[in-house]
N, C-alpha and C positions, 0 to 999 in steps of 0.2 A: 504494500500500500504506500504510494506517493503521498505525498501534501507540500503544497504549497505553505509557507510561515503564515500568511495570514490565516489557512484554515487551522493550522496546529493551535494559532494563538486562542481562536474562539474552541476549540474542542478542549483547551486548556482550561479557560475559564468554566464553561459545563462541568467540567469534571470537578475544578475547585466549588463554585456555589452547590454540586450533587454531592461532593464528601462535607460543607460547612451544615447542610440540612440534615445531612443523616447527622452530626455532632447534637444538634439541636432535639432529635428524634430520640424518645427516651426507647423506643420498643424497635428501634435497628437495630440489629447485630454487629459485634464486630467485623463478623466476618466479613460483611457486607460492606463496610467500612474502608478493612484491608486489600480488598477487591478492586476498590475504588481508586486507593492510595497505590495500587501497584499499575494499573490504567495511567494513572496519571504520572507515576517517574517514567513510565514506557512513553506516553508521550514530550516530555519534557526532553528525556535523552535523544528523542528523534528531532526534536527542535532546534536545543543544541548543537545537533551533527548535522544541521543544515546552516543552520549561521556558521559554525566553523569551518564548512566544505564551499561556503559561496564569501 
């Protein structure tokens, strides 16, 4: 899967306000949580290796 930086950036945010709601969510699971947190350095690290490649 390709992206472009601007898509990385909005699918960054999604991810960020989707794990700040589950914090807020007393009946979400970690696990759910953890799921999320790991989506989110997977796209982080893909973002980074495009600004350091361009």
């Amino acid at each position: 899967m390709t992206c472009n930086v601007h898509e990385l950036k909005i699918k960054i945010k999604q991810k960020n306000l989707l794990l700040s709601s589950i914090g807020r969510d007393e009946n979400a699971g970690e696990g759910e949580a953890l799921k999320i947190q790991c989506e989110l350095d997977r796209l982080l690290y893909q973002y980074y290796k495009l600004i350091v490649n361009n």
